[in-house]
N, C-alpha and C positions, 0 to 999 in steps of 0.2 A: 346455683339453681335450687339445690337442696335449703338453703336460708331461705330462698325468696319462698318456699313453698310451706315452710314451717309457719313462717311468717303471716302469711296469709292464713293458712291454719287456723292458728290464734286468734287472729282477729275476726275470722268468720265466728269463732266460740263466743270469743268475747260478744262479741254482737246478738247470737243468741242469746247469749246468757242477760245481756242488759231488756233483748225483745221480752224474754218470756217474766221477768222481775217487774217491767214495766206491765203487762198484760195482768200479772196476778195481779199489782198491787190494786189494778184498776177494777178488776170483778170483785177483790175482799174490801180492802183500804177504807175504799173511796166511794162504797158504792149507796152510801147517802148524799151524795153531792150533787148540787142542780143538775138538770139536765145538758146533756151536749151532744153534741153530733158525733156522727162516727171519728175515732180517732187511729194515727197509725203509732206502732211502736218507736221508741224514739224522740220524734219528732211532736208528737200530739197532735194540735189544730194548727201547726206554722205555716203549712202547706197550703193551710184554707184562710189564712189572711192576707186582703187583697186592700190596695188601693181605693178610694179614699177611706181608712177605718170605719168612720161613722155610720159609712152604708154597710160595710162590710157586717157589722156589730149591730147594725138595726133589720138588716135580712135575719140574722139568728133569732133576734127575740122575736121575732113575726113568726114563726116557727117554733121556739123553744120556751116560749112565754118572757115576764117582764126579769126574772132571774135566770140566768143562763152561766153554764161552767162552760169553761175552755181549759187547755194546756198547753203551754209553750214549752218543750220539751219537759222536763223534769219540774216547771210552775204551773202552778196549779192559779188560774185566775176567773174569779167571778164578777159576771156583767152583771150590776141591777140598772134596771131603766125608768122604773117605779118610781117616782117621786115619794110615795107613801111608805117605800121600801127604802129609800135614801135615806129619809126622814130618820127611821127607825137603825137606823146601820151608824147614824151619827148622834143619837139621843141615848137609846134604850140598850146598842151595844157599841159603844163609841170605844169602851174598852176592852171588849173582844177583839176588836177590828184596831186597834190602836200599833200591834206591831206594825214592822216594815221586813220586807223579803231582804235577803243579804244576799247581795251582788258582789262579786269581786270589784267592782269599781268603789263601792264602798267599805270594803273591809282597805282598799290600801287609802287611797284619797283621804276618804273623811272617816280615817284614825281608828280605825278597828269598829264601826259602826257608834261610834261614840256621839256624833255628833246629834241636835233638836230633829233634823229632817231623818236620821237615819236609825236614830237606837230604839231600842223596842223599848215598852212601856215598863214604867217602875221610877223607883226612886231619884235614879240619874236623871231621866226623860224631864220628869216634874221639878226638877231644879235646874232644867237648860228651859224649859217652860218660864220658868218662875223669872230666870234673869232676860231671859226676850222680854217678857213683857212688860216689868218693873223698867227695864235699865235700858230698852233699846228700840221697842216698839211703841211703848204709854206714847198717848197722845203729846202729851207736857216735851218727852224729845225729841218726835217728830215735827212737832211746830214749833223748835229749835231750831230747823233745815229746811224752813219752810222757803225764806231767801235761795237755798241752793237750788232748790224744784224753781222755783220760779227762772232763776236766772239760768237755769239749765233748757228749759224750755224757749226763752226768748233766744239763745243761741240756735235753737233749732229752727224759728222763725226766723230769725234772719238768716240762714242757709235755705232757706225755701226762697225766699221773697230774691237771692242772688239769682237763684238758677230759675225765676221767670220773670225775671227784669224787663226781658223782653218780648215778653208772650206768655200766651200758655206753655209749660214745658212738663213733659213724663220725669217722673225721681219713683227712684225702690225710695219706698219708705220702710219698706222692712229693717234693712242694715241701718236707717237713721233712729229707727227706734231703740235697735239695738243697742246703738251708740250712747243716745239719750241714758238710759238705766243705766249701763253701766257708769256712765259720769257721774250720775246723781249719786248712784249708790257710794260710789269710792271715793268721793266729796263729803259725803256723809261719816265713810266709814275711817278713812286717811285724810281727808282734803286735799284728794290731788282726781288732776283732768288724764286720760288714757287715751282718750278717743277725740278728732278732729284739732281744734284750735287750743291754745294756751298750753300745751305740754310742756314741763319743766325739764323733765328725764326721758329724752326718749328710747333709750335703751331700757329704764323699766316698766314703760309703758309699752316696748313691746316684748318682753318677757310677760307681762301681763296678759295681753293679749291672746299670744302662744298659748300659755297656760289656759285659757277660759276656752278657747278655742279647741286645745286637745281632749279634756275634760268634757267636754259637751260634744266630742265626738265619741267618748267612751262610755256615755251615759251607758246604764243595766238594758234598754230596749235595744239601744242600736248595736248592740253586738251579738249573736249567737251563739256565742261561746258561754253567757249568762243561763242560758236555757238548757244548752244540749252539753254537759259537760263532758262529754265522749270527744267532742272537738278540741276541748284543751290537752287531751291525751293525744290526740292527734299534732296538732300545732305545736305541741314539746312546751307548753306553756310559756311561748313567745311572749303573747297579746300579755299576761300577766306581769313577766319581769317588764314589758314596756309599762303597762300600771304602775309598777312599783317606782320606777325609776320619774313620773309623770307627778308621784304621789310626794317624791324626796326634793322636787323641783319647787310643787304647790307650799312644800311646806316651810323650806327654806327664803320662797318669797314672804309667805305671812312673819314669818318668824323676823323678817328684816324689816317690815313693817313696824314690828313692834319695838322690837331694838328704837329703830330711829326715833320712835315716841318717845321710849324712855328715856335714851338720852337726853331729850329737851327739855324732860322733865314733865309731862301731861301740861304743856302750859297751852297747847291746843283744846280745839271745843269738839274735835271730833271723838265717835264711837269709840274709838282708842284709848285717845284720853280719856274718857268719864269710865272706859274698862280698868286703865291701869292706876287710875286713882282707888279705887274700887277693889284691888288686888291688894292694895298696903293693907287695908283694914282687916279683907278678910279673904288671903292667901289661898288658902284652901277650896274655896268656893270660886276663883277667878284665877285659874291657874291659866300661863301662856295656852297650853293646849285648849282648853275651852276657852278661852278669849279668839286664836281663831278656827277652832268649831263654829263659834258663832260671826264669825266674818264669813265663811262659806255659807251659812246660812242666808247670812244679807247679801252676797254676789250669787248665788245662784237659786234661791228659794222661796223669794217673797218679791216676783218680779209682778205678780197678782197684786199684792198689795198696793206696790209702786204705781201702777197701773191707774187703779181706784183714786189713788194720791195725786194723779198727772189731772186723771178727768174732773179731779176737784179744783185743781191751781186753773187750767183752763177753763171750766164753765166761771171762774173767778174774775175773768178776764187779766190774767199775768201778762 
């Protein structure tokens, strides 16, 4: 009884002591930042974010004007709605705004924040810049895979044209989208199928799967733990060692990825290959780890892209 009550103690302290840390920083710190609405210790604005976001986020600015600050426990996030203000946040200060927030899902996953979507600006950033767009985004090697987009797409037409053979019939196309990218991408990026028909390996198509799956349940939004980091004292930093251990899984599959390249020698036409050919010349600049840095990058980061790419093979008539 005596523990339990120490114990509580503590943690009553501790919890002041984070309210009244959190309150200063918020009247000295901070106290040129957009406007926001009232906030609580803690927690900030988490409280006040409601289903569907958009309205949630467009009642504030009708209120707080077209720039508006929020907090998601210990993040600090600013809404502009401005177009004139967008404009200006990606021309005039593209490089203010060019870091990225460090999330525990990115410090284990994607390699100590090292990766194009994740490391803050500087020298590294402009040379994973540099080989996206030379060596993996240029027009010249997307209409390389221009063949894979298409015939990835007709496989999805004809999974429509099955399921209403007979009629009109209701399909989620959500999951068949999903399906669609990721084929394309890993076609592009290994030359292999995960999803639906022609699976070679299906034990590492669903190790793959798992993996995209646990990862995009760990994204920095969907956990709370990202925000209120009092919760990972609490939790005994479970939700972490499971990152960690999510992060030794992702890495071990890239890394077999690449293995299997090499062995064959890059006599393939994929991302891999044109990577590892690319690695003899100039080692240092295309080391294993940035090679797949930049395969998380094309599985989980440029599904906009792909997107734009799909709507062009279709208006193409493929």
């Amino acid at each position: 009884m005596e523990d339990m009550l120490l114990y509580s103690s503590l943690s009553l302290l501790l919890l002041l002591a984070i309210a009244f840390k959190f309150l200063l920083q918020t009247r000295t710190k901070h106290k040129h930042h957009p406007p926001s609405p009232p906030s609580l210790p803690i927690l900030g604005h988490l409280h006040l974010i409601k289903k569907p976001l958009h309205r949630t986020l467009y009642h504030f600015s009708q209120k707080y004007g077209n720039i508006f600050s929020l907090r998601f426990g210990s993040q600090l996030v600013v809404i502009v709605s401005s177009p004139s203000a967008v404009e200006e946040c990606f021309t005039k200060n593209d490089i203010i705004l060019a870091n990225r927030p460090r999330f525990l899902v990115t410090k284990h996953v994607a390699y100590n924040h090292t990766t194009m979507a994740t490391a803050s600006y500087g020298d590294h950033w402009r040379n994973l810049r540099r080989i996206s767009a030379l060596e993996i985004f240029s027009t010249n090697r997307l209409n390389m895979f221009l063949g894979i987009r298409k015939n990835e797409v007709k496989h999805l037409l004809r999974k429509l044209s099955r399921n209403s053979c007979q009629g009109f019939a209701k399909v989620e196309l959500k999951s068949m989208f999903s399906e669609l990218t990721f084929n394309i991408i890993m076609r592009m990026v290994a030359g292999k199928r995960y999803y639906g028909e022609d699976v070679k390996d299906e034990e590492e198509a669903r190790q793959f799967r798992e993996i995209m799956k646990e990862i995009s349940g760990s994204a920095g939004p969907s956990n709370p733990q990202e925000f209120v980091p009092l919760l990972r004292w609490i939790d005994r930093r479970r939700w972490e060692k499971r990152l960690m251990k999510l992060a030794n899984r992702a890495d071990a599959f890239l890394q077999g990825l690449i293995d299997e390249k090499r062995s064959m020698e890059e006599k393939g036409n994929t991302m891999i290959d044109h990577l590892l050919s690319l690695q003899k010349s100039q080692p240092e600049y295309y080391t294993d780890q940035i090679i797949k840095g930049l395969i998380q990058v094309c599985v989980g980061h440029f599904s906009l892209l792909l997107l734009l790419l799909l709507i062009f093979v279709v208006g193409n008539r493929c």
